[in-house]
C-alpha angles and dihedrals in degrees: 000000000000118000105234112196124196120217091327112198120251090255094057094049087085088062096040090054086059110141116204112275129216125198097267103185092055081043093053100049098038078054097032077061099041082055105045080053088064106039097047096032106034119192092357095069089046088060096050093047096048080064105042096046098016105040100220128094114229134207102175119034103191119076106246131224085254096056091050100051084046088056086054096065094040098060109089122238100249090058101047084057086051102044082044093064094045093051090046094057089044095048093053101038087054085043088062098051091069117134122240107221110256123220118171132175095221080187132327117313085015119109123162124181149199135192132171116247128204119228101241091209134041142178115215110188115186129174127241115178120095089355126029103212107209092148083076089062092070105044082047104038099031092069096028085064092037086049089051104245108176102207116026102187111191126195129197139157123253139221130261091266092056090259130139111211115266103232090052086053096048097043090044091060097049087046090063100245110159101198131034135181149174103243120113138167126050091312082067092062086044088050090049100039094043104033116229123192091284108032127059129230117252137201095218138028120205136173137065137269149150123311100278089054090051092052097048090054089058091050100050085036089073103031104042128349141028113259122197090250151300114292142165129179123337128261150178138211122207123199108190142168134205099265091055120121101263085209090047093051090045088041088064090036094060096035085062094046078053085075105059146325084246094059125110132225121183119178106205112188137139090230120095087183094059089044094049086057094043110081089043086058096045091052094052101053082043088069096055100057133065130242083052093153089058086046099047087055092052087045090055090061092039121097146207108209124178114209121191093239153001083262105060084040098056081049101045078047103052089043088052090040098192122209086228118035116178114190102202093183150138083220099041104132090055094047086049093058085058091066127122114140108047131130086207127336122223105208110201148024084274102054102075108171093252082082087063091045099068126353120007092094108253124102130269100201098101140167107263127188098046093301087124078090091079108002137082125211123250113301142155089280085054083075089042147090113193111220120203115211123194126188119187122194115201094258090044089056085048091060094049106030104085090057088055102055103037083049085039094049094039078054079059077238095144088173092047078057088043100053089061108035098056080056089054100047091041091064 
């Protein structure tokens, strides 16, 4: 069920950090039409949608007060005190992201600043088929009120009674989210990049989804609005040792097939011993869960790979650069410190990345498909633009002056000269 390779060489590591692939011309044009319905349609084409993938026929698209406060009765008790610690620890780690403003003298008469500004608009998507993700509230909504976003539009499908489901509702009203509506797939990133009748425009689109989601958010991404960043499905890297709990390491390993038959596991360890235990142990627990046929996919594209030391694994880890790496490890701390391509890192036999998922406090919007390389996860500057500021006094220009126009007249930029030297001569 899981490959398991033994001390590949170093030319076979670029086939072994293969991600599953869709068929991604037959994917752009099904969402480029989805798309094109939106734009030129509006809400029309959101209600026909809602029939054709979601089953159910709308009248009203936006969740009403009364659906809310409904919700609110309908979480359980358990769950709102849940829900209430993970918010709490999300709500203080992004809190503690915040920007000082910055003012610097670069010389005298120079002053350059910088201040932290907040999106106005933003669009939150978040799934709600097999599993409802309102844990994703929270790690959306939380830091885009903290940020100051004015407007958090949130977008998610409903069921076939017309109905959204009530956790994400609660926890969409104590995350601070202003709009919310029943529109989901990739129709829901059209509605929310375009603008129709119902749903407003945004400036930026967060959250994760299926593949078609996924791939809206890349088209509108480079037609029209800002999106958090590119992602595919989701995936997990293990370190362990040989002294590592077998049902710890196969417990992380099924929680990221949970996600999706498309997500990734890959075990990395210098023990064959450990590797040969490994896939037993992870059958076992898999008899146990639900949802065992969509796992069993995931499982079939996971590996096992034994490297010779720490060294070529922290090396196979930062190439692959995985959105989750746990480091189930007796040197954890000190691989850690090797680290250089991670979406967020679980130090520990006790952080599994569950933790992450929903309530430690870090965010669980993270780069996928090797994008770790170059992308952050969400954050408070997600929310935010950073605006420079410059004043120059008279005597501040002088100093400078000379520098801008020898570097504007060898641009062959003779305005650029111009702006400064009638200054000059005007003092």
């Amino acid at each position: 069920m899981i490959q398991t390779v033994l001390y590949p060489d170093r030319s076979q590591w670029s086939s072994l950090m293969q991600r599953a692939i869709s068929n991604t011309a037959e994917l752009h044009d099904s969402v480029a039409s989805i798309i094109n319905e939106v734009r030129t349609r509006g809400d029309e084409a959101l209600r026909d949608f809602a029939l054709r993938f979601d089953g159910v026929k709308l009248k009203n698209l936006k969740v009403s007060a009364d659906e809310i406060a409904e919700a609110d009765d309908i979480v359980a008790h358990p769950l709102k005190q849940a829900i209430a610690i993970a918010a709490k620890n999300i709500s203080a780690f992004h809190k503690a992201q915040r920007m000082e403003e910055i003012s610097l003298d670069t010389m005298p008469g120079v002053t350059c600043c910088q201040r932290a500004v907040p999106i106005s608009k933003v669009g939150l998507y978040i799934p709600g088929g097999n599993s409802p993700l309102f844990s994703t509230v929270l790690m959306l909504a939380i830091p885009a009120r903290i940020a100051g976003c004015r407007k958090i539009v949130l977008c998610t499908p409903p069921n076939k009674e017309g109905k959204v489901h009530p956790a994400i509702l609660y926890a969409a009203r104590i995350a601070g989210v202003t709009e919310i509506y029943k529109v989901g797939g990739a129709q829901a990133v059209a509605a929310m990049a375009y603008g129709t009748e119902s749903v407003p425009k945004v400036h930026k689109i967060f959250g994760p989804g299926n593949r078609f989601v996924m791939e809206a958010k890349q088209q509108v991404g480079a037609q029209a609005v800002a999106i958090d960043m590119p992602a595919g499905p989701s995936e997990v890297m293990i370190i362990a040792d040989e002294n590592a709990n077998p049902r710890f390491v196969a417990s992380d390993f099924l929680s990221q097939a949970e996600h999706g038959p498309d997500s990734q596991s890959i075990l990395l360890t210098t023990s064959e011993n450990f590797a040969q235990k490994l896939p037993s142990v992870i059958e076992e627990l898999l008899s146990t869960l639900p949802r065992q046929e969509m796992m069993k996919k995931s499982l079939s594209h996971s590996r096992i790979i034994v490297l010779k030391n720490d060294d070529e694994i922290m090396a196979f880890s930062n190439e692959y650069a995985p959105e989750h790496l746990i480091i189930n490890h007796a040197e954890a701390d000190a691989l850690a410190q090797k680290v250089e391509n991670a979406g967020s890192v679980f130090l520990g036999a006790y952080s599994p990345e569950s933790a992450g998922d929903y309530a430690s406090g870090t965010n669980h919007t993270l780069p996928t498909s090797g994008y770790a390389h170059s992308y952050s996860g969400v954050n408070l500057d997600s929310f935010c633009k950073k605006i420079t500021f410059q004043r120059l006094t008279a005597d501040g220009l002088s100093k400078i002056g000379s520098a801008i126009e020898i570097m504007a007249e060898n641009e062959d930029l003779m305005a650029h000269r111009l702006a400064v030297t009638v200054r000059l001569e005007d003092r």
